[in-house]
KEKE-3310 file (N, C-alpha, C; in steps of 0.2 Angstrom, whole numbers, plus 5000, padded with zeros to 4 digits):
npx = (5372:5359:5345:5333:5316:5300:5288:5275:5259:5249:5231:5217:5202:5189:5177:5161:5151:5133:5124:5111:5093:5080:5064:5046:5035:5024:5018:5004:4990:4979:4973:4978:4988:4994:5007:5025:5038:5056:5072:5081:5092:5099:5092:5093:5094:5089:5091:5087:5083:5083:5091:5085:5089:5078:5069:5054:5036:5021:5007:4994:4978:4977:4988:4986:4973:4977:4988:4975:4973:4963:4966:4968:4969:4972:4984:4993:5002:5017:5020:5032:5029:5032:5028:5020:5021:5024:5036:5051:5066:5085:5096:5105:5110:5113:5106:5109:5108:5103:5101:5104:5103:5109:5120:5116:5106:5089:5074:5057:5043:5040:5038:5044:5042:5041:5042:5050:5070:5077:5075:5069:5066:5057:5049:5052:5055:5064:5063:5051:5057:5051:5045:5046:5052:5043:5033:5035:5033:5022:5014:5017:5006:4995:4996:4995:4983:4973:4975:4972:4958:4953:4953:4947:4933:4932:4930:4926:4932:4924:4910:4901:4906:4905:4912:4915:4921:4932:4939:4951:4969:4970:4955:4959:4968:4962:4950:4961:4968:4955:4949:4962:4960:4947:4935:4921:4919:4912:4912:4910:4910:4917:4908:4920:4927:4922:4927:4940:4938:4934:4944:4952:4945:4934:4915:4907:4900:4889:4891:4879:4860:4850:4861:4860:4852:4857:4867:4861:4856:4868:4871:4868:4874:4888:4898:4905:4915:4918:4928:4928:4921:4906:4896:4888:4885:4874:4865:4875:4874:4860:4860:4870:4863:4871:4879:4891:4897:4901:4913:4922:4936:4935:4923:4921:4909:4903:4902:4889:4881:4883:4894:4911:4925:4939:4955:4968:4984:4993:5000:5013:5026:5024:5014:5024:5028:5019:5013:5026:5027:5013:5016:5028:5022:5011:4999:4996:4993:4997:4992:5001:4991:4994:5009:5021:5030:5041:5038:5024:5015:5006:4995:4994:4990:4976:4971:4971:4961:4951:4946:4941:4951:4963:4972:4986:4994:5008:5023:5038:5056)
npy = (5095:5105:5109:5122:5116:5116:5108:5100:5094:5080:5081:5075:5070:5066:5054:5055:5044:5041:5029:5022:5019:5007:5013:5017:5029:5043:5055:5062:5063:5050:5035:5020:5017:5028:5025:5024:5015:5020:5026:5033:5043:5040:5039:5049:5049:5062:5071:5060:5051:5035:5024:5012:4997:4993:4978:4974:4978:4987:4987:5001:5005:5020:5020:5022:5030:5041:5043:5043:5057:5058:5064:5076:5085:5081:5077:5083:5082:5085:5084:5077:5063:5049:5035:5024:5019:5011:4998:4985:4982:4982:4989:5002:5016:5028:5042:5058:5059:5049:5035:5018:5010:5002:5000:4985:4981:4973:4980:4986:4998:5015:5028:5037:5037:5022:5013:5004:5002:5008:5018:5031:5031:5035:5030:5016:5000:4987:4972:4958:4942:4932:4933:4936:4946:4950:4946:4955:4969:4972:4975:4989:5001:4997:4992:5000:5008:4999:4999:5010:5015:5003:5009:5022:5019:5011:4998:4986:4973:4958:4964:4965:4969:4973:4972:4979:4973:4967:4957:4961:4969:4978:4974:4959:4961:4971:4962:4950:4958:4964:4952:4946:4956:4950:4955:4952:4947:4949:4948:4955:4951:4944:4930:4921:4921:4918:4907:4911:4921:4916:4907:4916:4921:4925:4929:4925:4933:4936:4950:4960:4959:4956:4957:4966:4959:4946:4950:4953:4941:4936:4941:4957:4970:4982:4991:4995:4995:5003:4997:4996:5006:5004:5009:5008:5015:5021:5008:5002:5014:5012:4997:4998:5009:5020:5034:5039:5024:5020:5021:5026:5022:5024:5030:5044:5053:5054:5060:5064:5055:5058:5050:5047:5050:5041:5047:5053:5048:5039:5034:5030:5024:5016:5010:5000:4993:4986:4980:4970:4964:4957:4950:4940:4935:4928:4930:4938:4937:4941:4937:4935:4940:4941:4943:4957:4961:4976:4982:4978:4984:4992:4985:4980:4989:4989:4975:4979:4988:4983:4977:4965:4957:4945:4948:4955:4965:4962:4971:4964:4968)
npz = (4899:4906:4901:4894:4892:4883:4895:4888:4896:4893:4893:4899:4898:4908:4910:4920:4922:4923:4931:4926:4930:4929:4929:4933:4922:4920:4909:4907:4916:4915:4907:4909:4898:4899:4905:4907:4903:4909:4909:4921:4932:4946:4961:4976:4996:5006:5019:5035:5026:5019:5005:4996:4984:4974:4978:4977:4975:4981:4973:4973:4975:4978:4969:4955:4956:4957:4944:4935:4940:4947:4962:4966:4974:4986:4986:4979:4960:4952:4932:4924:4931:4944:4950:4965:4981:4992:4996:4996:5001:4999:5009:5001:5003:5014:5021:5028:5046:5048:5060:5065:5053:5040:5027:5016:5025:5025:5022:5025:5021:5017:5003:4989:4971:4971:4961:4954:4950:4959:4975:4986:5001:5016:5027:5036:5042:5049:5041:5042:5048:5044:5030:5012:5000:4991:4997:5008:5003:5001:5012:5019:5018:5018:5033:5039:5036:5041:5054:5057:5053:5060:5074:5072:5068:5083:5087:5098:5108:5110:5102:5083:5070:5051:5038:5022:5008:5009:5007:5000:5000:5011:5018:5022:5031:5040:5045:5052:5062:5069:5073:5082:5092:5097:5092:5082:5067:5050:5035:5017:5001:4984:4976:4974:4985:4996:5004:5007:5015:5026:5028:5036:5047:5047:5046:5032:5017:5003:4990:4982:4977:4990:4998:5012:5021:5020:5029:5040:5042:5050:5059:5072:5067:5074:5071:5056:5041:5025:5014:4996:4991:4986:4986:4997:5009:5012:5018:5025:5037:5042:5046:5056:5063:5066:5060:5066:5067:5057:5047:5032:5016:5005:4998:4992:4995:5007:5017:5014:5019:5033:5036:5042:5033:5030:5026:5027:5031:5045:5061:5052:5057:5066:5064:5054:5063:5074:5065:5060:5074:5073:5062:5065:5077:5071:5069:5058:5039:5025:5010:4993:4978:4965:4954:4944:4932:4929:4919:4914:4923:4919:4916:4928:4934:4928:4934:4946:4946:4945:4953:4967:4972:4980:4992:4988:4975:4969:4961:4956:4956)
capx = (5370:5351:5342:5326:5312:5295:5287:5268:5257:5244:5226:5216:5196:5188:5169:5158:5144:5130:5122:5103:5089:5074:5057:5040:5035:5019:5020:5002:4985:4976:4971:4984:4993:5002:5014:5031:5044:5060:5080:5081:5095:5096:5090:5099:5092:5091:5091:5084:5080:5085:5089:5085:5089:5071:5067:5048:5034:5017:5001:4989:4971:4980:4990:4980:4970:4983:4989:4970:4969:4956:4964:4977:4967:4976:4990:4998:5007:5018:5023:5031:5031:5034:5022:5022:5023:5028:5042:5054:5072:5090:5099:5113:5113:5108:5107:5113:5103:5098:5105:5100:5100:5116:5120:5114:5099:5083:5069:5051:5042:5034:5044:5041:5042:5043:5038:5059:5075:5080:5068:5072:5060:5055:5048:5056:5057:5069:5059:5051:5060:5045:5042:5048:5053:5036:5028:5035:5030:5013:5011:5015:5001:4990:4992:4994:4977:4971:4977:4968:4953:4950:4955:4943:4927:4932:4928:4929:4930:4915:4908:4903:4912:4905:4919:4912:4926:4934:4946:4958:4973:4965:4952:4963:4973:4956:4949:4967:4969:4952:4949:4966:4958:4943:4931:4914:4920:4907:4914:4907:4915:4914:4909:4926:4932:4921:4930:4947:4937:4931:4950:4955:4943:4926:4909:4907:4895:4890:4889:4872:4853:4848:4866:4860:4845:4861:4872:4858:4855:4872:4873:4868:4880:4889:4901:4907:4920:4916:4934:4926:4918:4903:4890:4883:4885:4867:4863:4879:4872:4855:4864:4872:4858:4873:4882:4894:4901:4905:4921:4924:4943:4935:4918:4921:4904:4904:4897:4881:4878:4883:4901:4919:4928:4946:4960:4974:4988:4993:5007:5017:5030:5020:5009:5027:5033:5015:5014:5031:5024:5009:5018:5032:5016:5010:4993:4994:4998:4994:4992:5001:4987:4999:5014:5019:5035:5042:5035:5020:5013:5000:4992:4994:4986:4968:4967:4971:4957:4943:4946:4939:4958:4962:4978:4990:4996:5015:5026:5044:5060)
capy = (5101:5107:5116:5123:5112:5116:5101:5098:5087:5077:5086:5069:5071:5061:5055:5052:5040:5039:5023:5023:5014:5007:5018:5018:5037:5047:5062:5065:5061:5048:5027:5014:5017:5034:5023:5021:5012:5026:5025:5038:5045:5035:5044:5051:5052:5067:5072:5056:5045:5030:5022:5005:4993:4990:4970:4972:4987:4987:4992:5000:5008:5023:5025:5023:5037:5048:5042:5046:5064:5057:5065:5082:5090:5079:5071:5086:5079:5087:5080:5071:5059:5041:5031:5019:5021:5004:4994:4981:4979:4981:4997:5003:5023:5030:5048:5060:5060:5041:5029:5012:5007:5002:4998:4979:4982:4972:4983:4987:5003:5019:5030:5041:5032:5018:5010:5007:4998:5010:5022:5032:5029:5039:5029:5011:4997:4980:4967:4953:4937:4926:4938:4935:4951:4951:4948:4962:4975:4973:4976:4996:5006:4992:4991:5010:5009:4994:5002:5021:5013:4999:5014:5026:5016:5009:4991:4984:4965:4957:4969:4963:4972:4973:4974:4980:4975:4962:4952:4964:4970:4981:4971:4956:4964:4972:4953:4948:4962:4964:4944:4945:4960:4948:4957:4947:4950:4948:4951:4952:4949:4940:4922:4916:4924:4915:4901:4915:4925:4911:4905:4922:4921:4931:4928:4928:4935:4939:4957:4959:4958:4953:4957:4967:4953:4941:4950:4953:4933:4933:4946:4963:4974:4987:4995:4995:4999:5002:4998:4997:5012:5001:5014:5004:5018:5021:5005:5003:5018:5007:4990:4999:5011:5025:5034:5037:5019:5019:5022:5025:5024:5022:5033:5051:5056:5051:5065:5066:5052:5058:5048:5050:5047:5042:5047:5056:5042:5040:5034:5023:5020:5013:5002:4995:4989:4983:4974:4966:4958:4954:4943:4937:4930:4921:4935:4943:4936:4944:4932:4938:4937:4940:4948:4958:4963:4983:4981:4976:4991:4996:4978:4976:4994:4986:4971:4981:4992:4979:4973:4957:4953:4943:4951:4961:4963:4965:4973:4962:4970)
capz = (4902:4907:4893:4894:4885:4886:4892:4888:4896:4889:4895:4899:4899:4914:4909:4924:4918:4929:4927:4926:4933:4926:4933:4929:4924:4916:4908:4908:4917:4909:4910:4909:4893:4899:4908:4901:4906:4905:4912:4927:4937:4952:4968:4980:5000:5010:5028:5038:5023:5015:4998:4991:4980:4977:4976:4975:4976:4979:4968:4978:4972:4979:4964:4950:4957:4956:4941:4934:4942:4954:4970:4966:4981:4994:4982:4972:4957:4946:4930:4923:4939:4946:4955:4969:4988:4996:4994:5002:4997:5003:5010:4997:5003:5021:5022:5035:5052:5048:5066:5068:5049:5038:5019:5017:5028:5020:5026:5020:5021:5011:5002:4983:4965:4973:4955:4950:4953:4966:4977:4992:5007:5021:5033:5036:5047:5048:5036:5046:5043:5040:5024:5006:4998:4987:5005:5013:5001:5000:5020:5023:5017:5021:5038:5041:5034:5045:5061:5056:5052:5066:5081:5071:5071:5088:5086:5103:5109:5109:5095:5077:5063:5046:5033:5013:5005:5016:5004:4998:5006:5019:5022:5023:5037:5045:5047:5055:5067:5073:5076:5088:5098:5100:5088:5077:5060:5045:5027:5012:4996:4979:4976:4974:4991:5004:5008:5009:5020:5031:5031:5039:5054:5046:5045:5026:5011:4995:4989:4977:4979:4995:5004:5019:5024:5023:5033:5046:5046:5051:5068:5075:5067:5079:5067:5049:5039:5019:5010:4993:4986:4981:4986:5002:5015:5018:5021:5034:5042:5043:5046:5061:5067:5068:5055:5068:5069:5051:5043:5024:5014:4997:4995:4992:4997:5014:5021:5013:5023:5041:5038:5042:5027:5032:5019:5030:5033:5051:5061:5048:5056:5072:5059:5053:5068:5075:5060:5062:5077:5073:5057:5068:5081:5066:5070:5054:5033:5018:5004:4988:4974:4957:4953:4938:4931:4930:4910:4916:4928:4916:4917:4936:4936:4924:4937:4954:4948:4941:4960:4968:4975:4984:4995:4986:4968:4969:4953:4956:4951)
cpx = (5363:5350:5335:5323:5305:5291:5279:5264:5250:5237:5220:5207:5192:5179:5166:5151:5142:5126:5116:5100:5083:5067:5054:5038:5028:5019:5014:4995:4982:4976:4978:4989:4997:5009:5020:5038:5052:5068:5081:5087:5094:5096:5094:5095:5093:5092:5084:5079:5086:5087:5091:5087:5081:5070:5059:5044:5026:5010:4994:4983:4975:4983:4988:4975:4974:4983:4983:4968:4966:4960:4971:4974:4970:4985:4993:5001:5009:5023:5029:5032:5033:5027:5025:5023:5029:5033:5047:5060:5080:5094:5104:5116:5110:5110:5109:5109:5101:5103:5101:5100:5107:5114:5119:5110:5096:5076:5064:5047:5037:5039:5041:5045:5044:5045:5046:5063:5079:5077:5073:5066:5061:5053:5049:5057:5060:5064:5057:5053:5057:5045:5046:5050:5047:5032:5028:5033:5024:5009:5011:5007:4993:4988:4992:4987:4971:4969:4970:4960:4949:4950:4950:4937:4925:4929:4931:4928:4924:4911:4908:4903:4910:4909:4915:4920:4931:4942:4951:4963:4971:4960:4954:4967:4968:4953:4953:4966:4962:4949:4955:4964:4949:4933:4927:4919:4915:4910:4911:4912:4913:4911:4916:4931:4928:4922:4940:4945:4937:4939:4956:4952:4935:4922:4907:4900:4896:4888:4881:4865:4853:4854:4865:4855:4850:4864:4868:4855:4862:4873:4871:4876:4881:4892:4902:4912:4918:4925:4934:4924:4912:4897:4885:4883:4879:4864:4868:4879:4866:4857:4867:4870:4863:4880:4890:4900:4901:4909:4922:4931:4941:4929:4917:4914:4900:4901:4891:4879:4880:4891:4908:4923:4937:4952:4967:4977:4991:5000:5012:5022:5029:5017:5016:5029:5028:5013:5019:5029:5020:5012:5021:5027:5011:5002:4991:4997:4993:4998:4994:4997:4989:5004:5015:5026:5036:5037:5027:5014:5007:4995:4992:4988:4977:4966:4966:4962:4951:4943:4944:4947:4958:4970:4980:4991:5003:5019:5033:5049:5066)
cpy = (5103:5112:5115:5119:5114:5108:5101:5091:5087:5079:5077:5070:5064:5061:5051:5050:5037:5033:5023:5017:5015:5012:5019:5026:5038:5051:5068:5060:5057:5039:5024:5014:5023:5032:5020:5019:5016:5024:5031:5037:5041:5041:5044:5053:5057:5068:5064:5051:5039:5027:5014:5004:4989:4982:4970:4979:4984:4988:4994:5004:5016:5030:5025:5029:5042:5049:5044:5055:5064:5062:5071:5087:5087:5077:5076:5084:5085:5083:5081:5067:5051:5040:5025:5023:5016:5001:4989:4981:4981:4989:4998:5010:5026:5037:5051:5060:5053:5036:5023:5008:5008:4999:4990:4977:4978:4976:4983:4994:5008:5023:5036:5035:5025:5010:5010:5004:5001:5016:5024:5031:5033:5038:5022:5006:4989:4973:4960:4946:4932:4929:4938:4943:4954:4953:4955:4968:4976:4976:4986:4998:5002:4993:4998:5010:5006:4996:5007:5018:5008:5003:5019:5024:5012:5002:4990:4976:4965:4957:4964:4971:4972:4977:4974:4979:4970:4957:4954:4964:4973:4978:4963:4957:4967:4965:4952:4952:4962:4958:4945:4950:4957:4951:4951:4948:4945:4952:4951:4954:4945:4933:4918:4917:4922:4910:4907:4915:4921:4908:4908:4922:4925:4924:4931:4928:4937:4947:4954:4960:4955:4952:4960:4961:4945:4942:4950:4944:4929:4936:4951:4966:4979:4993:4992:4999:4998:5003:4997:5003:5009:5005:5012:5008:5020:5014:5002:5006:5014:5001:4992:5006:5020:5028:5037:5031:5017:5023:5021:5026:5024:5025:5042:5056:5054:5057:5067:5060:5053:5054:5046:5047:5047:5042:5050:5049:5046:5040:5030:5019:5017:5008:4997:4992:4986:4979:4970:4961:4955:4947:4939:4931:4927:4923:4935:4938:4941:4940:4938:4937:4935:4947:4948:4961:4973:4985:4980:4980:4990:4989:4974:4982:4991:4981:4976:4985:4988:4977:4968:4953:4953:4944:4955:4960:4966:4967:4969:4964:4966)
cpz = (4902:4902:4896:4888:4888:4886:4895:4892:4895:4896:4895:4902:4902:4912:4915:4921:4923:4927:4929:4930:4930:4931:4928:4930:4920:4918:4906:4911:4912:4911:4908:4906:4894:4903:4905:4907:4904:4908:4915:4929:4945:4959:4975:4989:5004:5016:5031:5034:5023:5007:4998:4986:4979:4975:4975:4978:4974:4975:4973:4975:4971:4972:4957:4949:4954:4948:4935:4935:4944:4961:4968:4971:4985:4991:4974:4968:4949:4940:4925:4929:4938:4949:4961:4976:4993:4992:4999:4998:5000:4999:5006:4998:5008:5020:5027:5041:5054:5055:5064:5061:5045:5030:5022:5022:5023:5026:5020:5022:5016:5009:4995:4978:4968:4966:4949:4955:4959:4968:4984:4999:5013:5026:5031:5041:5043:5044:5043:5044:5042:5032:5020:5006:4995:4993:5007:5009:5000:5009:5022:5024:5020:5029:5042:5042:5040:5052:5063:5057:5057:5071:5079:5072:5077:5087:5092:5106:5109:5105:5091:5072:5057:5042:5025:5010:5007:5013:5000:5002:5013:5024:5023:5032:5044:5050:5053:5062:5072:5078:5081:5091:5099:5097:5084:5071:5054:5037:5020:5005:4990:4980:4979:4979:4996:5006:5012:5015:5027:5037:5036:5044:5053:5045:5036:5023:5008:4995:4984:4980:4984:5001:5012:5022:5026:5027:5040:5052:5050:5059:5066:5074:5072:5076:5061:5046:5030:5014:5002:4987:4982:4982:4990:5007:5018:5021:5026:5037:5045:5047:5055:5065:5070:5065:5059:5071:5061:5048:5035:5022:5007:4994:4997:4996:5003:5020:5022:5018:5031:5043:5039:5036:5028:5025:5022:5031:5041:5054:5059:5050:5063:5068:5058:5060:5073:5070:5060:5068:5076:5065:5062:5073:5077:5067:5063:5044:5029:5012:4996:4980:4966:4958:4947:4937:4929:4924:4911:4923:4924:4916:4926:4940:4934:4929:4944:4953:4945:4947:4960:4969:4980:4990:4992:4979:4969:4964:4957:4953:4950)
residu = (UNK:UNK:UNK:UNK:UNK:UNK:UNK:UNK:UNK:UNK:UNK:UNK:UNK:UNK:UNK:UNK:UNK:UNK:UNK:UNK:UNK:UNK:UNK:UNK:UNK:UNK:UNK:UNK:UNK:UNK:UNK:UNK:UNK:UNK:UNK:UNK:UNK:UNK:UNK:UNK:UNK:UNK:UNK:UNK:UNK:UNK:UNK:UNK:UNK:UNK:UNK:UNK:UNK:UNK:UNK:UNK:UNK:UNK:UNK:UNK:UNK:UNK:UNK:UNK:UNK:UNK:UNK:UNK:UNK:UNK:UNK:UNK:UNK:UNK:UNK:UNK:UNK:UNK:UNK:UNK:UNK:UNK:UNK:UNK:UNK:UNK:UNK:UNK:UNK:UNK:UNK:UNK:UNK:UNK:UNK:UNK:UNK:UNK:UNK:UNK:UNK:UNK:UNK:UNK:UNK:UNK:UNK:UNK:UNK:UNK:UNK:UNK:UNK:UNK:UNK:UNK:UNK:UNK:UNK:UNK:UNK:UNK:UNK:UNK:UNK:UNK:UNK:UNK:UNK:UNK:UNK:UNK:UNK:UNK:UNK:UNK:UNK:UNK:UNK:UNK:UNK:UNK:UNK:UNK:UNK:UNK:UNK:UNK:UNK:UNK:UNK:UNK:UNK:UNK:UNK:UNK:UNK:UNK:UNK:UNK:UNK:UNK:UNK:UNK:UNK:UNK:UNK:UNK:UNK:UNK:UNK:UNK:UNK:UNK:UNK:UNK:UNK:UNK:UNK:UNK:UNK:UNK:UNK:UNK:UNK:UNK:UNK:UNK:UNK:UNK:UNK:UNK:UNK:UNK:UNK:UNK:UNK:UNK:UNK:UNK:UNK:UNK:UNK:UNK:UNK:UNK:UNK:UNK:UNK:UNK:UNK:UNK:UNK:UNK:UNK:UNK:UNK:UNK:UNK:UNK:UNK:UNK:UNK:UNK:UNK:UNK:UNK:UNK:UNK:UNK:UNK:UNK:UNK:UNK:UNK:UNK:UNK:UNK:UNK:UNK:UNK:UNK:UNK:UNK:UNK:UNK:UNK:UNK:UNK:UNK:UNK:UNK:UNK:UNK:UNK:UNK:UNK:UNK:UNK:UNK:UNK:UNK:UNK:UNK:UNK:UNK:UNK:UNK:UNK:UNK:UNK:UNK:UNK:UNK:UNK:UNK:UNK:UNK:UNK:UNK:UNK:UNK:UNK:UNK:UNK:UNK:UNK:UNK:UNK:UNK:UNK:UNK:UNK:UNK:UNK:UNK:UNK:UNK:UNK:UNK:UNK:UNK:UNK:UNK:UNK:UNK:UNK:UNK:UNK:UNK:UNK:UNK:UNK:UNK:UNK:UNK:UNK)
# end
């Protein structure tokens, strides 16, 4: 016959464990050693982003600055933070508003902490399929740059171009771009960069004693662009007779001489998808010059910033 029994059941605690991701983080302003490799929460995109699986991630002057305290007037940071902009690697989390782009996407783009095995990204286009993983993240901010800067000092067919700075990534891309719109180009560059530059389509030299008298044995400049920061803007205003057809991305005091100091980013996600052509039409490369593993940031940070690269430096994850 039925009898009342009180019948317990077993109370069973459920533990959700979130599984971490490597990222590069510092916790306070400072040279290379405040970078600590730490295990973070993996990122979550919001309205009209993305999230990666990142496969590889830029180093660019950029962040270093930051990471020094050089730029908290344009580049607010509070810390403790991430670093890194660009990146390439494959879609694992679309966010809400996001068309056109699906889990297992490989794309490249710009994004925040990009500096970590998975980032969320903001602005993003389809990877181009000549391009390595390493390749394709060294191209955003580059050619955002490239773009901004060649429409800014108007360089127009015909025209010669001097480039300060010529055999990095920007000036890598400058070379490229302005040479297929029919532009001179004259670079000047280390030693062991004038056979690169040559191989890009410029008119090369050496920085040092006696650089303006070589660049003038090479053409009538008409514009210039100073991607360096080596302190040559009065004589590019000289060199080109008007400090309106020079362009700085790398010398803070750009006014005292009379000019425009470009630091605003533009339309990024027009540069990626003009960039994708210009790869695809076999216009544009960007030579990777070394890569550096997650562990390895602070040491990718010491060469980016001794410069004299020759393309890009990529961190690989």
């Amino acid at each position: 016959m039925p009898c009342n029994k009180a019948i317990r059941y077993k109370t069973i605690t459920v533990s959700v464990i979130v599984v971490g991701v490597k990222k590069i983080m510092y916790s306070r302003f400072g040279g290379p050693e405040v970078l600590e490799l730490v295990e973070s929460e993996r990122p979550h995109p919001g309205e009209g982003q993305i999230r990666i699986s990142v496969r590889a991630a830029a180093v660019n002057a950029f962040d270093w600055r930051v990471r020094e305290g050089q730029r908290l007037g344009t580049h607010p940071v509070t810390l403790p933070s991430g670093l890194g902009i660009d990146a390439s690697g494959v879609v694992d989390m679309v966010g809400p508003g996001v068309m056109g782009t699906a889990v297992g996407d490989a794309v490249f783009g710009e994004g925040r902490d990009t500096y970590a095995e998975s980032a969320v990204m903001t602005v993003w286009h389809p990877m181009p399929a000549p391009l390595s993983y390493e390749e394709a993240a060294g191209y955003p901010s580059v050619l955002e740059a490239a773009l901004r800067v060649l429409d800014e000092v108007e360089a127009r067919s015909g025209e010669t171009l001097l480039v300060s700075g010529a055999a990095g990534g920007v000036g890598s891309a400058v070379v490229q771009i302005a040479r297929s719109r029919g532009v001179h180009v004259i670079g000047t560059a280390g030693t062991g960069n004038q056979r690169y530059l040559r191989s890009i389509g410029a008119s090369a030299t050496t920085y040092g004693d006696g650089w303006v008298e070589r660049v003038r044995a090479l053409g009538t400049i008409d514009a210039a662009l100073d991607l360096a920061g080596a302190g040559v803007l009065p004589q590019l205003v000289q060199l080109t007779g008007n400090p309106n057809r020079v362009v700085t991305i790398a010398d803070l005091d750009a006014a005292q001489h009379g000019v425009h100091f470009s630091g605003a980013a533009g339309d990024v996600a027009g540069a990626l998808a003009e960039g994708s052509r210009l790869v695809v039409d076999g216009v544009l490369k960007l030579p990777v010059a070394a890569t550096y593993t997650l562990a390895e940031a602070a040491a990718a940070h010491v060469d980016s910033r001794a410069g004299h690269t020759r393309g890009r430096r990529i961190i690989v994850i």
